[in-house]
C-alpha positions as CSV (number, residue, x, y, z in Angstrom):
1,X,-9.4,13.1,-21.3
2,X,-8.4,16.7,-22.6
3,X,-11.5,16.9,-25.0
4,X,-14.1,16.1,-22.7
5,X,-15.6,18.9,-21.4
6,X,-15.6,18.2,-17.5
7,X,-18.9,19.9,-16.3
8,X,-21.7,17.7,-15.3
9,X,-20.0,14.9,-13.6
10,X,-22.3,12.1,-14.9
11,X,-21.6,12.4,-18.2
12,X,-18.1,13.2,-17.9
13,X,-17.7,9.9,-16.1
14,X,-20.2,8.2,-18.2
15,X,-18.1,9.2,-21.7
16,X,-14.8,8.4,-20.0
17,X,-16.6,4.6,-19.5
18,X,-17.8,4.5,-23.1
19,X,-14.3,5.0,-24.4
20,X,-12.6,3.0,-21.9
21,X,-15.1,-0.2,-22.4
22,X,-14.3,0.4,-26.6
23,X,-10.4,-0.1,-25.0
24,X,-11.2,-3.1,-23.8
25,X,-12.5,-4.2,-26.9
26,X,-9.0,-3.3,-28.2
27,X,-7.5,-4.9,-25.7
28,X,-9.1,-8.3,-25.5
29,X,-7.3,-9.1,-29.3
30,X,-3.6,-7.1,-28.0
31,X,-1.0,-9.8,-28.2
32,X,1.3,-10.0,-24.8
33,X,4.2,-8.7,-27.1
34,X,2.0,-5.5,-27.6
35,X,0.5,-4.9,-24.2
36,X,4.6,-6.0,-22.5
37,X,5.5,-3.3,-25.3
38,X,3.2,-0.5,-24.2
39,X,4.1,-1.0,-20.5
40,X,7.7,-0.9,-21.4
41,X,7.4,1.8,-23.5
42,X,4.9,3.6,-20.9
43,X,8.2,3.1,-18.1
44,X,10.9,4.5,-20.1
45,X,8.5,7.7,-20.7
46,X,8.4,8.1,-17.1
47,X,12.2,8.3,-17.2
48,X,12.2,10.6,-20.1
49,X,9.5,12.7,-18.8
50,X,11.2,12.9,-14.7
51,X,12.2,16.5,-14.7
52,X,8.4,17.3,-16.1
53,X,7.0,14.8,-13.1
54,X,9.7,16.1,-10.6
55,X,8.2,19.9,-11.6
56,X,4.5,18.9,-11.0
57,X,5.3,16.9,-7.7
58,X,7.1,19.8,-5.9
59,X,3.7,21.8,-6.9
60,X,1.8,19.4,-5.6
61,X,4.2,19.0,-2.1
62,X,4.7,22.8,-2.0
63,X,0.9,23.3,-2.1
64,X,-0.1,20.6,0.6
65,X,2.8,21.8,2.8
66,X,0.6,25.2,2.7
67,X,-2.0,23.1,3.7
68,X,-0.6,21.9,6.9
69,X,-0.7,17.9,6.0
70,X,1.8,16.0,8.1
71,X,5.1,14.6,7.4
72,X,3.5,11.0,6.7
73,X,1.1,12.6,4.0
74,X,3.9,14.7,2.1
75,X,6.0,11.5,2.6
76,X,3.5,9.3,0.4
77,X,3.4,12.3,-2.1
78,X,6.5,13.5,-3.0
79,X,8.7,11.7,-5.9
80,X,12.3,11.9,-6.1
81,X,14.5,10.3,-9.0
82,X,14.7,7.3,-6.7
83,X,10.6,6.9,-6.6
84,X,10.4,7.5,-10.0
85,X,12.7,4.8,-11.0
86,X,11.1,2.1,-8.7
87,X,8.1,3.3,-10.5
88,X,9.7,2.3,-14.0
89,X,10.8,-0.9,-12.6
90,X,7.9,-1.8,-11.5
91,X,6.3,-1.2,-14.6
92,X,9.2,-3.1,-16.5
93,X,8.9,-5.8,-14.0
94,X,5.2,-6.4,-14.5
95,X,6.0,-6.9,-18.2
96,X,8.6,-9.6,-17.5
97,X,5.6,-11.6,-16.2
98,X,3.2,-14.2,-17.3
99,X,0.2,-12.8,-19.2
100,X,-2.7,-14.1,-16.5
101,X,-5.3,-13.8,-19.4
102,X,-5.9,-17.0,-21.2
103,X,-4.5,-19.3,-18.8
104,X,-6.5,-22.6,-18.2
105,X,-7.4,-22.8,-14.1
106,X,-9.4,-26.5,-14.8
107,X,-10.7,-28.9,-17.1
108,X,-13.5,-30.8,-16.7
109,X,-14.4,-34.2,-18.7
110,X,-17.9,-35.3,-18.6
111,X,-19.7,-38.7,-19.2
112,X,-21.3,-37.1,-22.2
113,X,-18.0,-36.2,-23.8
114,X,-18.1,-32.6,-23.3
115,X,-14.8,-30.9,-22.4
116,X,-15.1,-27.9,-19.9
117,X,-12.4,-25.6,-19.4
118,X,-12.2,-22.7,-16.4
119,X,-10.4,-19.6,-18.3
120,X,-8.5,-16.4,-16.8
121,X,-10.8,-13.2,-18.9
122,X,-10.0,-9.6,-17.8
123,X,-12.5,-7.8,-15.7
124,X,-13.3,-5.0,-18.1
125,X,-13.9,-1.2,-16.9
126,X,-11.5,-0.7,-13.8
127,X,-12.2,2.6,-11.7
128,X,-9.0,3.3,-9.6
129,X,-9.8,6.0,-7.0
130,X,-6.6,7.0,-5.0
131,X,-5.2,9.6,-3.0
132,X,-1.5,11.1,-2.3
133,X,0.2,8.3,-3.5
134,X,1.1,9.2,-7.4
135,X,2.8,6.2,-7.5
136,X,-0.7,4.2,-7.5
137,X,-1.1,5.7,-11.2
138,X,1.5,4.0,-12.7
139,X,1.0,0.6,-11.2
140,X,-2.3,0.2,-12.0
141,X,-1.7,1.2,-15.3
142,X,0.7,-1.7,-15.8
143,X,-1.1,-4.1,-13.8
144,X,-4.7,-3.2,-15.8
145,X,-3.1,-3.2,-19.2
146,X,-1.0,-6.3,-18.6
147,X,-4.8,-8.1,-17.3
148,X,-6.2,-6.7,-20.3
149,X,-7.9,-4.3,-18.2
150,X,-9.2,-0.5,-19.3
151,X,-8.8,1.7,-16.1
152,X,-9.9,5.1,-15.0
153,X,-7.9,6.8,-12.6
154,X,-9.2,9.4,-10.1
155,X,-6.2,10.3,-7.9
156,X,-7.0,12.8,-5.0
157,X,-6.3,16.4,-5.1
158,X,-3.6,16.6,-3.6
159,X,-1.3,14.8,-6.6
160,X,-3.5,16.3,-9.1
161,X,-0.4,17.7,-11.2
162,X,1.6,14.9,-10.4
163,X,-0.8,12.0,-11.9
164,X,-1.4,14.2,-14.8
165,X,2.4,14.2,-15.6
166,X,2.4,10.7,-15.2
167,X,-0.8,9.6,-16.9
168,X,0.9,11.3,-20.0
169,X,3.8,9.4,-19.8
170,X,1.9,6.4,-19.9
171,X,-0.6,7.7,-22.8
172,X,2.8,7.8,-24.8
173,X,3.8,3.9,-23.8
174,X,0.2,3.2,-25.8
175,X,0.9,5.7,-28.7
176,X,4.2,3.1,-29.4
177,X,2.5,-0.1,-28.9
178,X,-0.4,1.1,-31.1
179,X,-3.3,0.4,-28.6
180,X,-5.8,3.2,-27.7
181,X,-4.9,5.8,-24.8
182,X,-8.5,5.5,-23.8
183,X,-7.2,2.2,-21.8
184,X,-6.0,4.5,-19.4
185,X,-7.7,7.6,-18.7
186,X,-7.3,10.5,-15.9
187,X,-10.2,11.7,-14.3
188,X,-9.6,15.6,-15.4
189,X,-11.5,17.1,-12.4
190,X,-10.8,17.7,-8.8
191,X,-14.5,17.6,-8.3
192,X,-15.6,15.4,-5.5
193,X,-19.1,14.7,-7.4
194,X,-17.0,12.8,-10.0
195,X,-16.1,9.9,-7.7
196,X,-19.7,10.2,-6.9
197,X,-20.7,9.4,-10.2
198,X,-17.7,6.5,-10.7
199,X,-19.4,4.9,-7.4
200,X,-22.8,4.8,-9.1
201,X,-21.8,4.2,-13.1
202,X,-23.6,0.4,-12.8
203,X,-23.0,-1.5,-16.0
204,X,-20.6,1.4,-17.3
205,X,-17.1,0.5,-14.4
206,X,-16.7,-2.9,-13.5
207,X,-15.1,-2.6,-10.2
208,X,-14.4,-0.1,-8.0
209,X,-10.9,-0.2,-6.2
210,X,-10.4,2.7,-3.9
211,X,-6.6,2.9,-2.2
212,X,-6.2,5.9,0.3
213,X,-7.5,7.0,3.6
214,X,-10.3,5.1,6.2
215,X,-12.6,8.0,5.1
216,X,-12.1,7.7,1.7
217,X,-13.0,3.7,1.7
218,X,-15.7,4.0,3.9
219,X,-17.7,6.3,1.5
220,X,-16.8,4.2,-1.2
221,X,-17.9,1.2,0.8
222,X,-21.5,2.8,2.0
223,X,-22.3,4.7,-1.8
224,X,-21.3,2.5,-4.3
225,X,-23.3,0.5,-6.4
226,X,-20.7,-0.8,-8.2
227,X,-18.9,-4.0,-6.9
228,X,-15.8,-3.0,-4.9
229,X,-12.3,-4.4,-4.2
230,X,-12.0,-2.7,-0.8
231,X,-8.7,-2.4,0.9
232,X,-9.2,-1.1,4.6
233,X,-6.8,1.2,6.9
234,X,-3.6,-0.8,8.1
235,X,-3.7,-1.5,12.2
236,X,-0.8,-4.0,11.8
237,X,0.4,-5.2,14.2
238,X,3.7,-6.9,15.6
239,X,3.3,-9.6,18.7
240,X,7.4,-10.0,20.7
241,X,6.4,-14.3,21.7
242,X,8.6,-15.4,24.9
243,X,10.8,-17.3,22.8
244,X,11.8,-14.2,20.6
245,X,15.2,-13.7,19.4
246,X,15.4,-10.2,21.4
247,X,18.3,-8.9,18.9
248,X,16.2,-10.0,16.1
249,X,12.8,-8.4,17.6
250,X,14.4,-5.2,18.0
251,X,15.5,-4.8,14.2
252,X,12.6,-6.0,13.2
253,X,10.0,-3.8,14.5
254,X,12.4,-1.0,14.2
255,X,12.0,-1.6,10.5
256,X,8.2,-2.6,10.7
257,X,7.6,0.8,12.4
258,X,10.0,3.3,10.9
259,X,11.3,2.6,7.6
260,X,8.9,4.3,5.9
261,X,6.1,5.9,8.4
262,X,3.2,6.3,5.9
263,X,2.8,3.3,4.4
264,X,-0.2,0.3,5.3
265,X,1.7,-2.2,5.7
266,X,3.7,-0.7,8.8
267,X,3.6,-1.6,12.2
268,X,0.9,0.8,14.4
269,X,0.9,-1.8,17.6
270,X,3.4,-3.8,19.3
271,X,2.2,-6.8,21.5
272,X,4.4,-8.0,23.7
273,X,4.8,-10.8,26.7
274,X,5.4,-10.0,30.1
275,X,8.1,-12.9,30.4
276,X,10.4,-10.6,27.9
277,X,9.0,-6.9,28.4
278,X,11.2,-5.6,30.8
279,X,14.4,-7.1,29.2
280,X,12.8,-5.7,25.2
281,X,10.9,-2.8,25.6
282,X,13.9,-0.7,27.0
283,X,15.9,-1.9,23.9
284,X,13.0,-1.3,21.5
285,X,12.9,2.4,22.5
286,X,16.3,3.5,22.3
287,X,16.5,1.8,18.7
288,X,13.4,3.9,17.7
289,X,14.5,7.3,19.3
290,X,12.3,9.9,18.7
291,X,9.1,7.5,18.2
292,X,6.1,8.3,20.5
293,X,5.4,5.4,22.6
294,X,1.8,4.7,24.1
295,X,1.9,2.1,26.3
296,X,-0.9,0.7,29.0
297,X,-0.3,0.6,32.4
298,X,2.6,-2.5,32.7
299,X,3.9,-0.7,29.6
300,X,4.6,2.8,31.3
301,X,6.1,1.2,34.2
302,X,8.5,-0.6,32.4
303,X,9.0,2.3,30.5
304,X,8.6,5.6,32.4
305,X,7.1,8.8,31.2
306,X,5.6,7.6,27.8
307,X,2.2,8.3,27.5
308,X,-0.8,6.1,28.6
309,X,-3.2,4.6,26.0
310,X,-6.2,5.1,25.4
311,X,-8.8,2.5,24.5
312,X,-8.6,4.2,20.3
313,X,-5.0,3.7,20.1
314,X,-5.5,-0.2,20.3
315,X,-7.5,0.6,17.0
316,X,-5.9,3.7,15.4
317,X,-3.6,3.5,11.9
318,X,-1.1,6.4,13.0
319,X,0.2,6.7,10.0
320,X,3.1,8.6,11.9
321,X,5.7,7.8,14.3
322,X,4.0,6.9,17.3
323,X,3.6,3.0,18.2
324,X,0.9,1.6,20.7
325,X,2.5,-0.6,23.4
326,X,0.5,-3.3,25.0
327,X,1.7,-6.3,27.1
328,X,0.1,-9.4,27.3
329,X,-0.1,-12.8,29.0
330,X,1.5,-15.0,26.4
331,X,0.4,-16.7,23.0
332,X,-3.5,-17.1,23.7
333,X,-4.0,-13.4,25.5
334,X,-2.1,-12.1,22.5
335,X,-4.0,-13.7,19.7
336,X,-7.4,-12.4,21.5
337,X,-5.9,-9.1,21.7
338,X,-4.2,-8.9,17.9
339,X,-7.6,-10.5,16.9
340,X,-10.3,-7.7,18.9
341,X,-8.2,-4.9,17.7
342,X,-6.5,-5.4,13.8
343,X,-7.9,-4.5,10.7
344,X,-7.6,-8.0,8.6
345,X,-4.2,-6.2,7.0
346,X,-0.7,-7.6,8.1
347,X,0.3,-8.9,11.4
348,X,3.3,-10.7,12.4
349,X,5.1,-13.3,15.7
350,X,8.5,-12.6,16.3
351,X,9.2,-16.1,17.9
352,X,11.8,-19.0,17.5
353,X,9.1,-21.5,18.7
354,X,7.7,-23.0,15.6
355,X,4.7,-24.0,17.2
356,X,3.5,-20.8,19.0
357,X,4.3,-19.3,15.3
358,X,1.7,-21.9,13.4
359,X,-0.7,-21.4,15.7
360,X,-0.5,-17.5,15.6
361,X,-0.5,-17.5,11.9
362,X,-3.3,-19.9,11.5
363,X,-5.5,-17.7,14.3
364,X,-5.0,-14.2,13.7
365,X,-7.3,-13.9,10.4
366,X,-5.3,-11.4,8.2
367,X,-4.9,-10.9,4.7
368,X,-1.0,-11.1,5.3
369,X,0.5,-13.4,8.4
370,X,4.3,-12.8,8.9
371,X,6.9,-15.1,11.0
372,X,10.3,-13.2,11.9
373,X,9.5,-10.5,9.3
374,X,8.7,-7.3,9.0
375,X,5.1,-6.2,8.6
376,X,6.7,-3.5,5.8
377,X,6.9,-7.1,3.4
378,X,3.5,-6.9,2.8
379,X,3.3,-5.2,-0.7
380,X,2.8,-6.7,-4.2
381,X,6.2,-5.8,-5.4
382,X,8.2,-8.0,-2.5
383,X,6.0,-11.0,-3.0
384,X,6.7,-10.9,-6.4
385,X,4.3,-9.6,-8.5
386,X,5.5,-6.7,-9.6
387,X,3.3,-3.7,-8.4
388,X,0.3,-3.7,-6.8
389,X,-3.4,-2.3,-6.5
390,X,-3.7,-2.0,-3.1
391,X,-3.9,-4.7,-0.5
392,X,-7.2,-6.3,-0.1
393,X,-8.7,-6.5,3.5
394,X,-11.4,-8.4,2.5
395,X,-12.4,-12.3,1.1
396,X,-14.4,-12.4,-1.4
397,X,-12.4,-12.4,-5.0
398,X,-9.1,-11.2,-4.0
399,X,-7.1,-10.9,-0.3
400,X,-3.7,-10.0,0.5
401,X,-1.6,-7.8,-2.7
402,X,-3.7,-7.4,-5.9
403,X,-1.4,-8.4,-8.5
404,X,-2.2,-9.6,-12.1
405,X,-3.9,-12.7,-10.9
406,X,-6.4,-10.9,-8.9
407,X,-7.2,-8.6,-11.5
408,X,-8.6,-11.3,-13.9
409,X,-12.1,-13.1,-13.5
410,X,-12.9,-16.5,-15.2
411,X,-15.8,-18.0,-17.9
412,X,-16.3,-21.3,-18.6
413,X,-15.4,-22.5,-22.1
414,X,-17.3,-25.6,-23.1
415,X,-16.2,-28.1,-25.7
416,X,-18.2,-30.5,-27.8
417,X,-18.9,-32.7,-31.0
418,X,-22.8,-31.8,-31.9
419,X,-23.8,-33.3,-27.8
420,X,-27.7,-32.4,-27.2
421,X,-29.2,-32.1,-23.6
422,X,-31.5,-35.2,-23.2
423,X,-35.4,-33.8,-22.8
């Protein structure tokens, strides 16, 4: 917040807690009406505020450009009218939702007359540690209000301006709906020793979610004290079966790979079997053009003059527009393969053989199985929840998009007519 003073990075993050923990408070009596009201109110800000967003973005692109990111980092970072709108939308579409708080998961009945029921409570304190997607801000704003949530947000660097601009807009969705703008607050420092201090604020944040880079959730992962909602990198990858619909393959992984390069849920390796690889892999290159193909050996036969493979490809998130090609010995050598080298994200069978698809999709152990679909599907928004969190690689809590649902624990509420616990 502007009136904290950000100089020793405990207390900074310790005071943002305080006043974000009194927000929940807040929160925890907000009718749906006025939380759907802020979030509304917060999207048509974002609207409002576009030319002021636009402005801080292109300082933000301009000065990482100077930095020498790649294309696939300046693609997650910069807005345009477009973005911002899908933003709004998002927002608006995670009001038009059920409010998860409240809802009664089971009942219980017992012998002694005491009625038990299992009931959806927010979390509390949510730290939200991000990178060069500004986006991120403004769905976990809705998604953490809408849960009854109080988040602190700690985007990278990089988007610095461009999370300001849009944490404001969202500060003005809570002014109208008359809850406090401590539920979401903006880390105000670019000072790594803050998310060192989030990572360690035990009893103060909640949970820990961190969204960006492999480097950035593995620190997270080894530091924190705090419990953690980790989503790991994206090695997704997309298996051509020997019953594939060839045509169908082709757009598919075309659109898995290259529709938008710097997102997790895109395709990094395609798996293919040798009954089909001569006949596909031709096809799948011309339809990806420019796209750097690393193939192993049956691979760069098939397809002369791309380059060889190495044994870190099989495991690399490119993040760019280069594709691993590896060619396999049917359904079993395939699911050994997808299964050795994924990352628990997204993968997908392109097959018309409903069999060979169950059994890949009940092997490979992902957070996101796909049949005849793009591994690009895999985001909170297309399966319906609005926004997202992030996409959780893990199994404990939450797996898969972390919608509303998943940001909601439970406490048991019990009822009873003066019962006594025999001695």
């Amino acid at each position: 917040m502007a009136d904290i003073e950000p100089t020793d990075a405990k207390s900074y993050v310790d005071e943002l807690a305080r006043r974000a923990r009194s927000a929940v408070a807040q929160l925890a009596t907000a009718s749906t009406e006025t939380k759907n009201k802020a979030i509304r109110a917060g999207a048509d800000a974002l609207i409002e505020r576009q030319e002021k967003i636009l402005r801080a973005n292109a300082r933000d692109v301009d000065n990482a450009r100077k930095a020498g990111k790649p294309d696939a980092f300046i693609d997650r970072l910069a807005l345009d009218e477009g973005r911002i709108e899908a933003m709004a939308e998002g927002m608006r579409t995670v009001a038009d939702l059920d409010d998860p708080v409240g809802r009664v998961l089971a009942t219980f009945d017992r012998p002694n007359g005491l009625k038990i029921e299992r009931v959806a409570v927010p979390i509390g304190v949510i730290g939200m540690i991000y990178e060069s997607r500004p986006n991120v801000g403004a769905d976990a704003s809705a998604l953490c209000l809408k849960s009854g949530n109080a988040v602190i947000l700690r985007g990278g660097s990089d988007s610095h301006h461009s999370a300001g601009e849009i944490n404001a807009a969202i500060a003005e969705g809570l002014k109208a709906a008359g809850l406090p703008t401590e539920a979401v607050q903006i880390v105000g420092t670019t000072d790594r020793a803050a998310v060192g201090a989030m990572l360690e604020a035990v009893g103060k944040i909640d949970l820990i979610i961190p969204r960006g880079g492999k480097s950035l959730v593995e620190r997270v992962r080894d530091q924190a004290k705090v419990p953690t909602l980790l989503h790991l990198d994206g090695n997704c990858h997309s298996y051509v079966h020997a019953r594939a619909d060839l045509d169908k393959a082709v757009s598919v992984v075309q659109n898995a790979k290259q529709r938008r390069l710097g997102v997790c849920g895109a395709t990094e390796s395609l798996v293919v079997d040798r009954d089909v690889a001569k006949d596909y892999l031709p096809r799948l290159a011309e339809a990806l053009g420019d796209c750097e193909l690393r193939g192993d050996e049956e691979a760069q036969r098939i397809l002369p003059g791309i380059k060889a493979a190495t044994a870190e490809d099989w495991d690399t998130e490119y993040l760019d527009n280069i594709l691993s090609v590896k060619v396999v010995d049917g359904l079993e050598d395939a699911i050994d393969f997808v299964s050795a080298h994924h990352s628990g994200h997204t993968d997908a069978i392109l097959t018309e053989d409903e069999d060979a698809a169950r059994q890949f999709m009940t092997r490979v152990d992902s957070a996101v199985v796909m049949h005849n679909a793009s591994t690009q599907f895999s985001d909170g928004g297309e399966f319906g929840m609005g926004a997202e969190i992030g996409i959780a690689t893990g199994k404990m809590h939450a797996r898969g998009p972390v919608g509303l649902e998943q940001l909601c624990s439970f406490h048991y509420r019990v009822h009873g007519e003066g019962q006594t616990r025999p001695a």
